[in-house]
Structure formats: structure tokens, C-alpha cells
N, C-alpha and C positions, 0 to 999 in steps of 0.2 A: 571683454574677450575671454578671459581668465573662466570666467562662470558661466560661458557657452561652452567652451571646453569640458569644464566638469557635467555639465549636464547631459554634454554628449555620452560620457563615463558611465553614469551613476542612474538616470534616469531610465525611463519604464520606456526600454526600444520597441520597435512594432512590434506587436500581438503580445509583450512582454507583462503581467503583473495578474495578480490575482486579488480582486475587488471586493471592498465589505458592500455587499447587499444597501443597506441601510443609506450609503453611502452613494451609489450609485449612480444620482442625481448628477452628478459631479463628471459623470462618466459616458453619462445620456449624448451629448450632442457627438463625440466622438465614434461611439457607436452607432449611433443612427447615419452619421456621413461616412463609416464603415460600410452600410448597408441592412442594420436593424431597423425593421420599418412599426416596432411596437415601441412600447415607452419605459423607463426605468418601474416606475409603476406597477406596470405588468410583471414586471420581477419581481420587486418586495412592496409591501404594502400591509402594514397590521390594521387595517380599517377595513379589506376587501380580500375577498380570495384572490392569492396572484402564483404564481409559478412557484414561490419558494414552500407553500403547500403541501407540493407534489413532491418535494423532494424530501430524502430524508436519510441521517445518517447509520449507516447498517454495522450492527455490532459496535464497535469501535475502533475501526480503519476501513470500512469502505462507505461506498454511496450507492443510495439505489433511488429508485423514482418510480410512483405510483404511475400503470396505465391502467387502473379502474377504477370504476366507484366502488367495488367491492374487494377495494384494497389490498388487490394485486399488484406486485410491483416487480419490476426486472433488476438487477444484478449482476454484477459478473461470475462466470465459474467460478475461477479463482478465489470468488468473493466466501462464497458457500459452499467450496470445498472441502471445508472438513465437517460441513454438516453432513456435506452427501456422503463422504464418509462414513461419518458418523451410522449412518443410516443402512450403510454395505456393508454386506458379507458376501461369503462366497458362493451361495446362492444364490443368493440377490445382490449381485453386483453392480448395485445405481451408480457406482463411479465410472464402472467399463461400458456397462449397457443403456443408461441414461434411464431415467424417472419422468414418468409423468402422471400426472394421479388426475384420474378421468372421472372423477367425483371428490365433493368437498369432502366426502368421508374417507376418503386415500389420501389426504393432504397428510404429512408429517410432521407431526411435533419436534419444534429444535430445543431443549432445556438449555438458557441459558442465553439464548438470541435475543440482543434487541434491537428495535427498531423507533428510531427518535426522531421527532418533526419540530422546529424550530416556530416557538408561537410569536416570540419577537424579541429583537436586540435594543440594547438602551447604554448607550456614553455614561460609564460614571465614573469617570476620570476625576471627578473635584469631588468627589463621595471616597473614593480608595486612599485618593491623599491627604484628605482632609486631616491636618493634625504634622503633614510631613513640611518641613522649611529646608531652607539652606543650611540652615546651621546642623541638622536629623542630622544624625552617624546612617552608616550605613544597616547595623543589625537593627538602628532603632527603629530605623523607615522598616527595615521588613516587618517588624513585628506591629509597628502601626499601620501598613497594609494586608496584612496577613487578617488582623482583627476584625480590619474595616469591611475587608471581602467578605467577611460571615457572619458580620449584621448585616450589612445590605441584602445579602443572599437569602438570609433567613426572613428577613421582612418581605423578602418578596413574594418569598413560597408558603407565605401565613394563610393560612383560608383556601390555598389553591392544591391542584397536584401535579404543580409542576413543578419540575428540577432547576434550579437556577446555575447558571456557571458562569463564574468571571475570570476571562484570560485578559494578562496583559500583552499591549502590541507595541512595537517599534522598540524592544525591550524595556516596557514598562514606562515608557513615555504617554503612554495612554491605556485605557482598562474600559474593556466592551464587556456588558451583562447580557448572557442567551439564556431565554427563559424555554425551558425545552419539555416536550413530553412526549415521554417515553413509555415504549408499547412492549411487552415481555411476551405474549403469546403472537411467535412468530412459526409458518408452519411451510415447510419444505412444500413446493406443487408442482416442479418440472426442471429437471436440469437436462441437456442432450448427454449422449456417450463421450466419455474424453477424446476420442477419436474426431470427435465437431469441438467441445469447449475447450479442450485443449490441445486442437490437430497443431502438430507443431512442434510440441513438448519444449522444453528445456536449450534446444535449439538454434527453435524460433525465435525465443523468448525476447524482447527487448530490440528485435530485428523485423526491418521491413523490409521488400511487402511481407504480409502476413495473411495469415487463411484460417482466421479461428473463430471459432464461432461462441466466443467469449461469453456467455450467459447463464443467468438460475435464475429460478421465479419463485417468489415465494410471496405468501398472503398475510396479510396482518388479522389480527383479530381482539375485538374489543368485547365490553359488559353490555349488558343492555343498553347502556346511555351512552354508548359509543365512544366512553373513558376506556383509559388503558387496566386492563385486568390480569391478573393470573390465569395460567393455561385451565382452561373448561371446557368441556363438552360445549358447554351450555352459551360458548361466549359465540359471537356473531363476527360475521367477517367486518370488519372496520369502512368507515364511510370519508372515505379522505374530502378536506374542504376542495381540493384541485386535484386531479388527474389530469395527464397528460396526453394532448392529441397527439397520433404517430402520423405523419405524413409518409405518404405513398408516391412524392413527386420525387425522390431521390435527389441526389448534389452534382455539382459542376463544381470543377476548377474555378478559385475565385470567390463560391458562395461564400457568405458571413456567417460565421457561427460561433457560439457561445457554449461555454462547460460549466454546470451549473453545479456544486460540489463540494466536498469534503478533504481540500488539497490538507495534508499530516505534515510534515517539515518543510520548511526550505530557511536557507541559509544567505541570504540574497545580501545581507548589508556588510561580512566578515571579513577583517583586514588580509592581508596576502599571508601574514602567519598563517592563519587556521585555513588557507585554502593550500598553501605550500607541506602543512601537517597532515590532509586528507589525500591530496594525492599522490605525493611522495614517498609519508611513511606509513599512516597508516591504512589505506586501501591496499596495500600490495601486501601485507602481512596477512589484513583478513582473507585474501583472495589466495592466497598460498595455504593457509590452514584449511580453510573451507573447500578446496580444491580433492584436499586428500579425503576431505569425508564422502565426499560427491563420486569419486572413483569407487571407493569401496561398497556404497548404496545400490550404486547404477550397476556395478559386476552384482551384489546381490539380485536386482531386477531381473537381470537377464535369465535367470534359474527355474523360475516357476509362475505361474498368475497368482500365485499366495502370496510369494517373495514380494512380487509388485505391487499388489494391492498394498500391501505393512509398508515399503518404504517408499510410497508414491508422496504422503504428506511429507516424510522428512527430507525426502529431496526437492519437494517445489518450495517448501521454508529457507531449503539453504540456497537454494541456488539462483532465487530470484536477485538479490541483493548480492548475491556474488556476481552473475552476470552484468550487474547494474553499477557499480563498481569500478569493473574494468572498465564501460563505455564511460562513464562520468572522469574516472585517470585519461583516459585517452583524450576525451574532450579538450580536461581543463589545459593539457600541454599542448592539445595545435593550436588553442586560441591564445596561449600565451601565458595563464588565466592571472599567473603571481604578478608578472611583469606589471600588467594592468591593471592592475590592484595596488601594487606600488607608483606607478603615474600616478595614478588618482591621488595616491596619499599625499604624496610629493605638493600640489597642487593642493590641500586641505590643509596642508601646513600652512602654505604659502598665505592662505586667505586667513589662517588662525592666527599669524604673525603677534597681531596684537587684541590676540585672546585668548588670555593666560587660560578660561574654564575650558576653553578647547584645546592649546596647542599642544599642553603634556599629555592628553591623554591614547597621543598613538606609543609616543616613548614607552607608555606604561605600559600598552596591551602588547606590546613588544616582549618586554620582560617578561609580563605573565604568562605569553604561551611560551617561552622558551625554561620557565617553571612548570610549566605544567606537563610540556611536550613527555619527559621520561616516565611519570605516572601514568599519562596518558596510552603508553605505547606498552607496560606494565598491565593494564588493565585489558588493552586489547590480547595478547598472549595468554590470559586468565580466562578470556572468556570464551576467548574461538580454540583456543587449544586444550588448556587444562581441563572443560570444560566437552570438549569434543565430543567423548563417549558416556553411553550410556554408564559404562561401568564407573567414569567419576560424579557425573551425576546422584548415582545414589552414595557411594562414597563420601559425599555431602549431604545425605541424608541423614542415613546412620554418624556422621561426626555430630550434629546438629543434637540426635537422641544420645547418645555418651553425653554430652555439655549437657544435656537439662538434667536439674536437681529435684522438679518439683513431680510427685507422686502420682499426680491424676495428668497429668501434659506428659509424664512416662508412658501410661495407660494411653491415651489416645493415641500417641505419636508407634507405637506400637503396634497397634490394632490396623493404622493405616500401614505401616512395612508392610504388615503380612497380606492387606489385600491389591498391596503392589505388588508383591513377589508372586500371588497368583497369575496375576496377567505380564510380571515378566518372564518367571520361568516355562510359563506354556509354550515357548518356543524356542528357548534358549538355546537348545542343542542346534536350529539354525540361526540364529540372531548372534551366539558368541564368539565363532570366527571373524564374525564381520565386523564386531563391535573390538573384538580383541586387536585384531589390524588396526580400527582407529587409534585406540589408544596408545598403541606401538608408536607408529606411524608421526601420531602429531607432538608426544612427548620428547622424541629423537629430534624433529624440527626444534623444540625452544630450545632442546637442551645446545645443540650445532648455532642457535643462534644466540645463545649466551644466556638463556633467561631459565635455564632452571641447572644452578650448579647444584643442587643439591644429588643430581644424579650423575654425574662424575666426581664425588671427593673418592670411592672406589674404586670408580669403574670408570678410567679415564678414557677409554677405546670406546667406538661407537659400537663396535660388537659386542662388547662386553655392557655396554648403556641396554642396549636393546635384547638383550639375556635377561638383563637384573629387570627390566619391567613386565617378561615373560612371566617371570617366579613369581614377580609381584600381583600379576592378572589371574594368573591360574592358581596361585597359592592361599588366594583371600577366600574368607569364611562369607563373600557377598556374591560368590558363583559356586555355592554350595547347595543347593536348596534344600536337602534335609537337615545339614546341621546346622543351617541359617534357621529353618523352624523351630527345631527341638531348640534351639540357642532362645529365640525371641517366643517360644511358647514358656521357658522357667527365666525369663529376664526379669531382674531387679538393679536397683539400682549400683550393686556392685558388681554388675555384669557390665559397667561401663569402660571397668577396667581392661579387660577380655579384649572388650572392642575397640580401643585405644590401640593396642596390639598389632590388629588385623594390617596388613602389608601396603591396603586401600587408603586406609583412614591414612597410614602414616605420610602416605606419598602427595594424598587429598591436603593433611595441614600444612606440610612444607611449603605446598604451592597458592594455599591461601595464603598464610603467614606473607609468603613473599611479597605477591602482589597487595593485600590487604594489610598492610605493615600502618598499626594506628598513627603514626607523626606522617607518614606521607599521605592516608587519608585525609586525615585534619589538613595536611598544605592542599590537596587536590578541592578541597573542596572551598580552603578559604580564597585557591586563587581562582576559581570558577567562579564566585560569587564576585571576586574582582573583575574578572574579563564582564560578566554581565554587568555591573555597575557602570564599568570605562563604554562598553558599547550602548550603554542608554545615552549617556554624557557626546560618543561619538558621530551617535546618530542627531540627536537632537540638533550639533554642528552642521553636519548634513543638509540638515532640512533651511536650516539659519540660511549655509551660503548658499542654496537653490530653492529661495521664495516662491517660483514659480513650477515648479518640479509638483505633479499630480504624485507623490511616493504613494508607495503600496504597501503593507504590514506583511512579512512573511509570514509564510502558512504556518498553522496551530490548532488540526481541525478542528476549524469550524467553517459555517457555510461562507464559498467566495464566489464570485464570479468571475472565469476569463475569457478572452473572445477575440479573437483571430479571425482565418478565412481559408479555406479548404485548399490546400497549395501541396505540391510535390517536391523534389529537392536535387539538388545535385551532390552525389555523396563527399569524400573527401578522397576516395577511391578514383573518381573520374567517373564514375557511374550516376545515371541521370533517373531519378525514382519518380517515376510517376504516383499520381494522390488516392490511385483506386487501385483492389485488387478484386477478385471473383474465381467464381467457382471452377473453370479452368486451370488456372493456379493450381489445386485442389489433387485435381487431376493429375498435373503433370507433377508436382510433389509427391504421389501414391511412390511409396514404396513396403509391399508386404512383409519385407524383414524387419524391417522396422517398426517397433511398435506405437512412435509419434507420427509415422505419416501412412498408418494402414488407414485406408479409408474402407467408411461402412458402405456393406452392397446396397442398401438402400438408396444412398447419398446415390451413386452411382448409376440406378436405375434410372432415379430423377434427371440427372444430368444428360444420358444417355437421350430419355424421353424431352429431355430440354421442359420438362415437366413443370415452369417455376410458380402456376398459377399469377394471381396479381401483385408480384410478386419481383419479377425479373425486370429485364429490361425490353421494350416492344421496338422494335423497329418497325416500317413500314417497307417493303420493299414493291417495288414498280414490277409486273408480270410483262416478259417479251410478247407475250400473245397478245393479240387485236381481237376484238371479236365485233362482226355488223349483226346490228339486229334487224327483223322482219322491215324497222319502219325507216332503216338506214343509220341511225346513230353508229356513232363508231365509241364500242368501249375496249378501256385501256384497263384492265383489272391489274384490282392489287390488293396484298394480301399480308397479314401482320406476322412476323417472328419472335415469338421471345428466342432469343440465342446467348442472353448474359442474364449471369443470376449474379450480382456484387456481395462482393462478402466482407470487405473494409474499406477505410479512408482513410485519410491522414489530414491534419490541419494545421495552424499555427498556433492553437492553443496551449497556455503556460500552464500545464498541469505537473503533479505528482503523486509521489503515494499517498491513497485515501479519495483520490479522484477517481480511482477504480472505480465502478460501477456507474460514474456520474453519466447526466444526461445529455446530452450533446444535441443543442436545440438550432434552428434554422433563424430566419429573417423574423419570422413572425412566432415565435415560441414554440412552436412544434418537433415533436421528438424524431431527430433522422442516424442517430446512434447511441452508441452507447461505449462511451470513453473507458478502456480496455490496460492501457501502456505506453511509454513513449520510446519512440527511434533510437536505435544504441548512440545512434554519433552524437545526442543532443541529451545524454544524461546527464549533463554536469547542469543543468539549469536550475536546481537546487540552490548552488552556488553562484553561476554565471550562465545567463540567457544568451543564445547565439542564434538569432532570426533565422540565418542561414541554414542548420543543419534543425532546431529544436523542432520536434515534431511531434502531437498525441496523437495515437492511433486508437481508431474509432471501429466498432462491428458496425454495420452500416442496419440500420434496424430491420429494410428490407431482407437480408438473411437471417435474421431472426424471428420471422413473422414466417418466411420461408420455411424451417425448422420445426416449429411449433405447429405449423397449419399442416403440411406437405411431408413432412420427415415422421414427425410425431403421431400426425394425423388428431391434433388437441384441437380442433376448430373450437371445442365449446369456451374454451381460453381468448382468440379472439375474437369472440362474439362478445366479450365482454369492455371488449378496446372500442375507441372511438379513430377509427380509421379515415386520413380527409386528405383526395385527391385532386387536384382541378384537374387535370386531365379527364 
């Protein structure tokens, strides 16, 4: 009974875990009596082209998936946003007015993009440890796995040109080797207007239904031999082993579906400390600092299309993860999440009773996060506050060039100031207000909450705190720009004293110093290496009293499998969310003041025209008319409507950050979205999976094919897809 109950606990609830590939087998009959009607097989397989192919990890946090043979593949906005960026000015504004390059010779170069295909995974678990006992210390084991990961690695990648990577899983209880290759000439081909990829804005974000039409498209490109190359003219578009079919039958309530991906963290096995430390203490600090930056960005937007265009990246950086945040705090308290987390432990005791390798080791993790807890909380105030503006950012620059002694690391580190100070001061006359209120702003918060006395031993009034950091902003030689040049055009190395001086730097080491204080270093990190040691020893426990438990490795991107079934939800609100949205939505969202929900006249005309091509949704509708013909038959005509064009879904898939972009495949492998985000009420699944509210929200590929055909007018884009209807 005792181990029914834990499993109830602990174990992978419906649509709950995220699956190794490799592993899959394991996972076949479940999904098939899901409603998968292909075979593990068909997902990974190093012997055959199979689905895992087609996918592939973008940059290094999102996912994207080939729909060509000619190595096109889709993305999220958000994914490639700051390529398109990258690529906008105020002329050509690809972020506002959307990009589509109507020849391969418009595609755009991204320096710096990659794009990595997974050639295949291998267990060496008895290869990483070889050499580690019972008796290893704990630095000795790291260094004897540390070693072992970079012969194995390097013996792999001898003769080949692939990247090898060994992550450990279950906290080092086991070590998976992905032998990866990786593609560097990646080239921007189509993104929509943020008006479609990010209709919604900041808002929306994290909230359903939703109406965004989440995508970028972009092409790989390889050498003649269809290996990964440096960017070339001369190089050829890439010949992926699998591309993916897009189905044209669209979803029902209920369908089985699977997210094929790149999940980044999750925290799924963490005693009730480190979930009672995330939502209690330290989400509501990040969310309070992060808050004030967000107000001051968003009043800059509102001023100009130049203002917006500059702080459009730094507000989707901060705010995703601050909205994200607050749903996952809000989650973990209705579900209980600490409560739950202590049952369970209570019960792990119980079963540990009479084993000493397991029973001390919650005592311990106990201690250690309530050591670690004030460093921890230390480091957050450092990074989301002190940190906040730009102005201590370089503040940290310039402390960095004062500390170097060495002659030629002078010279370089120099050379780069000054062609940062180009591209900072080019707008500073509007960027310093805004940047100057940050800094106000977030250094008044530590100091009110206790974490920076070093600005009250004077100036013990908040008015007088927030005077003395005025002087401090506008008094330093790092928002000078001419005597900051003449300064760094005759710098030598006794010009570090000068700079030592500056009212920046001084305020920048007090608040390193603080937070970065070498003995609580060295503690933060020897009792991190403890909590990871206790939770390999935890888990291992884990697995012992639940033999029967399928467990699942929390995410570390790399490639997983989850799979669910396309379902809607009841809020916590009393509000009942159905699992589809559409273009209507769309519609009644328009608001022209607003810049997240101005919709394009284009979009509009289509809708208006109910225009969705093959595309929408067809009804048949019965005609009242009768009509007799000459030889007496009687016909009942009838006549087809498209009237809905879908533009999301939602399902029960256990995803996270780094599943952006992923694929979101049907019964039979075929592509019917493209995994976007998840539900606010079900953010805490990182930590704690809730069937009930957890939801990924999907672009439904039909709006995207919509888009690209009908909006774009790119047909010669899907003529390059394999499109398959039974209808």
C-alpha cells in the first residue's frame, strides 16, 4: 500500500514526462493504446531515416523541423527574433512588416546561427564511471568523470565531423553520449509582421486562447557534399535525411499527439526546500525588479517606431520569464506544491527506515538549502537589480579594464570600449533617461530591502539614497562621451587609477564585493555540489522504492519525446477554455491603439473575403432550394463554406523552454503545429505537473501554411512541402 501511494506521488501522471528517443521502446505500447498508430521506430532509429531527422536543435534554446528536402525548416518568431532584428532597420523594418525572400538569392545570412541534427545517442554510463567506487570522495569522482567524458568524446569524433556531447541524467545516475552535426550557414527566408508572430505582445503571452501566429522560416545550407560548411555563396541548400509531411486534416478534441524537441530545464525530482525557495522567495524578487524595468521600456515604446523597434528585444528577454514566473508562483500555491513534496518525503523516509545510504540524505538536503538559501537570494538582488541597467553593465566593463595588468589585453579590451561606446552613445540623449530611472529605481528597491547598506552609511533617508545615486549617474566619466574618448584615446595603464575613482565603478565594486564575497562563494558552490551529490543518492532511493515507476530524466536540452492528446481545460477562475482558437478571435481582439493587437489590413481583407484557400475549415451546408429537372429528379443542392480559418490548439503535452519551435506531430507522424508556449495556470510543470490545468499551446500549422500561401503570397515556399490530405 505504502508504494501505491508513492507512486501515486512521484510517478509520470497522464500526458506527464519527457522521453529519451533511444529509449522509447519502453514507451511504444502506451502510446500506441493512446492512439499512436506508427511505431517507436518511426521516431528514432540510427539504421533508417526516422522522424528524429527532421528535427533539429535551433541555435541553442529553441527547436525547429525540416518541411523540405531543400532544408527549409519552420521555427518560432520568438525563436528568430533577434535575427530578424538583426536584419531591421528603420527602412526596412522585417520585425514590423514581416520578411519574405521570394528567391534563394533574398535569403539572409544570420553570422552566428546554428542549426544541429542529432546522428545518434549511446549509454555510457559504465564508460563515465569507470574508475568511480563507493569508497571515490566526491571531487575525486568529478575529476574521474570529468576525464572520462573527454576521452570517450574525443574517441568518438576521431575521423568524423561530428560534435559529440555527454550530459548526465537523473543527476548523474546515468550519462547519455549525442553525437551531433552541426550546420553554421543558416539563412533567414520568411518571418510574418509582429502584428501575426507576435499578435498579442506581452499580454498575451503565457495566456490562452491565444491568436499568434508564432513562426520564422529559415533554410540550412551545406558544401557540396551536403556536410556542414561555413557561410558561401557557393554552398547549397542542405538535403535533410527526413522532412516532414504537414497534414492538411487538422485536430479534434481528444486526437493523440506528440512534441518532438529540445525541452531546456525542468526540475521534476526537487525536495519541498528548493520548490518552497522558488516560489516564495525567490520568484517574487525577480518579478518585483524585473517589473520596474518592464514599466520604464514599455513607457519608452510608447514614444516613437525607433523607440520600439530598440526596446522591442529587451522587453520580450525580460518579460517572458517574468510572466512565466508569476504563473508557475501561482501554480505551485493552489496545488499545494511544498505540502506534496513533504508527504512524499515523509513516506521516503518511511520506506528508507532501514537504509542508512538513503535515510540521511533528505536531513542533509535540508541543511544545505537552508545554507544556501541566503547566497542564493544574494545573487538574485546582483543580478536582476545591480545589474538592471545598462549604465552598470558597463560599469563592469570598464572595472574589469582597471583590474587587467597585462599590456596587450589593455589594448584590446580598449579598442572594444570605444566601438561600444559608438553604438552606445548614438542614442544616449534618448536611451539615458530611461536607463537612468532604471538604475534609480531598482538600486532604491535593494537598498529598502536590506541588500545594499552600502548606500545608506550617509544617506539614511530614501530621499537622500536616491539623490546620492542621481550624482552618482550623471556625475560619472561613463555618460560622457567626449571625455570618456579623449580619456580611453591616451589610456595606459595608470589611467586605471582615474578610473577606480569614477562614482560607477565605485558603486559597481561595493555591490560585487557584496554579493561576490570569496568565502560565501566557495560555500555556494561547495554546498551546490552537495545538494547535487544528495539528489543523485535521492533519486537513485526513488527509483529502488518504485521498481515499477517508467521515471523520466528532466530536461537538459536534448532531444525528448512528450505525448499527450489535444484537450481544453477548466481554468481555476471557473472559466471553461476550449482547445481551439481562430481567426475570429483575431478580429475581436483588434484594437488600433494598441500596438499588440493592431491587426494587418491584409489579414483583414482575407477574413473579411473568408479567403482561407485549402487552408480553413470547409463546412458543407444543405441549400433550402429544391430544384426538378426536365426528366423529374428532384435536387437538393449544396454548397461548401470555408467560415473558420484555426489559428491555435492546445494539448496535454509536458513541454518547456527549448520546446519552442518544436514539432507537434499527429497519429501517424505528421506535422499539425508548431509548439509555441504553455498555459499561465500550468507553469509550474518545471517543478510540479498538474494534468488538470498543464497545457502546451500549439500554432496550428494550418494558419501558418495560411500565412505564407494567402498573406505572404510565398506559394513558391509551399510548393516545396509535401502536403497530405485524405480528405
Amino acid at each position: 500500500m505504502l508504494l501505491a501511494m508513492a507512486a501515486v506521488t512521484i510517478s509520470a501522471l497522464a500526458d506527464e514526462g519527457m522521453w529519451i528517443p533511444m529509449l522509447l521502446g519502453r514507451n511504444e505500447a502506451d502510446m500506441q493504446k493512446a492512439g499512436m498508430r506508427i511505431t517507436a521506430k518511426d521516431i528514432y532509429d540510427i539504421n533508417n531515416a526516422c522522424l528524429k531527422d527532421a528535427v533539429l536543435l535551433f541555435n541553442q534554446g529553441c527547436t525547429g523541423e525540416y518541411v523540405s528536402g531543400e532544408g527549409l525548416f519552420l521555427t518560432n518568431h520568438h525563436c528568430g527574433y533577434s535575427y530578424i532584428t538583426m536584419h531591421s532597420t528603420v527602412e526596412h523594418d522585417y520585425l514590423t512588416r514581416g520578411f519574405w525572400a521570394m528567391s534563394r538569392e533574398e535569403e539572409l545570412p544570420c553570422p552566428g546561427l546554428t542549426a544541429t541534427r542529432l546522428v545518434r545517442m549511446e549509454d555510457v554510463t559504465a564508460q563515465v564511471l569507470a574508475g568511480v567506487t563507493a569508497e571515490t570522495s566526491e571531487a575525486e569522482r568529478s575529476s574521474i568523470v570529468e576525464r572520462n567524458i573527454k576521452a570517450i568524446a574525443r574517441r568518438a569524433e576521431e575521423g568524423t565531423h561530428y560534435k559529440a556531447v555527454i550530459k548526465p541524467f537523473y543527476y548523474g545516475n546515468q550519462y547519455f553520449m549525442y553525437i551531433n552535426e552541426v550546420f553554421t550557414d543558416v539563412r533567414l527566408v520568411g518571418a510574418p509582421p509582429s502584428n501575426i508572430g507576435k499578435f498579442g505582445g506581452d499580454t498575451d503571452n503565457w495566456m490562452w486562447p491565444r491568436h499568434t501566429g508564432d513562426f520564422s522560416m529559415f533554410r540550412v545550407y551545406a558544401g557540396a557534399d551536403n556536410k556542414p560548411a561555413n557561410y558561401s555563396a557557393e554552398n547549397r541548400p542542405y538535403k535533410p535525411l527526413k522532412h516532414l509531411e504537414i497534414s492538411l486534416d487538422g485536430v479534434q478534441e481528444g486526437d493523440f499527439t506528440f512534441v518532438f524537441g529540445y525541452p531546456g530545464t525542468t526540475q521534476r525530482y526537487v525536495t519541498s526546500d528548493a520548490v518552497e525557495l522558488a516560489a516564495n522567495v525567490e520568484n517574487p524578487i525577480r518579478i518585483d525588479l524585473r517589473t520596474i524595468r518592464l514599466k520604464h521600456y514599455k513607457d519608452a515604446m510608447e514614444k516613437s517606431p525607433a523607440q520600439r523597434l530598440k526596446y522591442a528585444s529587451k522587453v520580450a528577454s525580460v518579460a517572458n520569464a517574468w510572466k512565466k514566473w508569476q504563473g508557475e508562483t501561482q501554480g505551485l500555491n493552489r496545488m499545494n506544491a511544498v505540502e506534496k513534496k513533504r508527504g512524499y518525503e515523509e513516506r521516503y523516509q518511511k520506506w528508507a527506515a532501514d537504509k542508512p545510504q538513503y535515510y540521511n540524505v533528505l536531513p542533509q538536503l535540508h541543511e544545505a538549502y537552508g545554507t544556501l538559501r541566503p547566497i542564493e537570494v544574494e545573487l538574485i538582488y546582483y543580478s536582476e537589480g545591480v545589474r538592471a541597467s545598462d549604465f552598470m553593465q558597463r560599469a563592469q566593463k570598464y572595472s574589469q579594464l582597471a583590474d587587467e595588468s597585462d599590456a596587450l589585453k589593455i589594448i584590446g579590451a580598449v579598442n572594444r570600449l570605444k566601438e561600444d561606446n559608438k553604438k552606445y552613445f548614438a542614442d544616449f540623449e534618448q536611451h539615458s533617461a530611461v536607463d537612468r530611472a532604471i538604475f534609480i529605481e531598482t538600486f532604491l528597491y535593494l537598498w529598502e530591502a536590506g541588500h545594499a547598506p552600502y548606500l545608506g552609511e550617509k544617506a539614511p533617508t530614501k530621499a537622500a539614497v536616491e539623490q546620492k545615486l542621481g550624482k552618482i549617474y550623471d556625475g560619472s566619466l561613463l555618460n560622457n562621451s567626449k571625455k570618456l574618448a579623449s580619456f580611453l584615446d591616451g589610456y595606459t595603464e595608470k589611467s586605471a587609477k582615474k578610473l577606480k575613482k569614477d562614482p560607477a565603478l565605485g558603486l559597481f565594486e561595493m555591490a560585487y564585493a557584496q554579493a561576490y564575497d570569496p568565502q560565501k562563494i566557495a560555500k555556494y558552490k561547495s554546498t551546490y555540489q552537495d545538494i547535487q551529490r544528495l539528489m543523485r543518492i535521492y533519486v537513485k532511493g526513488m527509483m529502488e522504492m518504485q521498481p515499477d515507476v517508467n521515471f523520466f530524466p528532466d530536461a537538459n536540452l536534448t532531444l525528448r519525446v512528450a505525448y499527450g492528446h489535444i484537450q481544453g481545460f477548466n481554468s481555476f477562475d471557473g472559466a471553461r477554455y476550449e482547445a481551439f482558437s481562430d481567426l475570429k478571435g483575431i478580429m475581436d481582439k483588434e484594437n488600433p491603439n494598441i500596438y499588440d493587437y493592431v491587426v494587418e489590413d491584409k489579414l483583414k481583407e482575407l477574413y473579411a473575403l473568408k479567403d482561407y484557400g485549402r487552408y480553413g475549415i470547409v463546412e458543407e451546408i444543405n441549400d433550402s432550394t429544391v430544384t426538378e429537372t426536365p426528366d423529374g429528379m428532384i435536387i437538393r443542392r449544396t454548397h461548401k463554406v470555408n467560415n473558420h480559418m484555426p489559428v491555435c490548439f492546445i494539448a496535454t503535452n509536458h513541454t518547456t523552454g527549448g520546446n519552442s519551435g518544436s514539432p507537434v506531430l499527429n497519429a501517424d507522424g505528421r506535422l499539425i503545429g508548431i509548439n509555441f508556449d504553455r498555459c499561465w495556470e500550468g507553469t509550474m510543470s518545471d517543478l510540479l505537473f498538474d494534468p488538470d490545468y498543464c497545457r502546451n499551446i500549439c500554432l496550428d500549422i494550418r494558419y501558418c501554411l495560411f500565412i505564407i500561401d494567402k498573406y505572404a503570397e510565398a506559394g513558391h515556399l509551399i510548393d516545396e512541402m509535401t502536403l497530405v490530405s485524405s480528405k
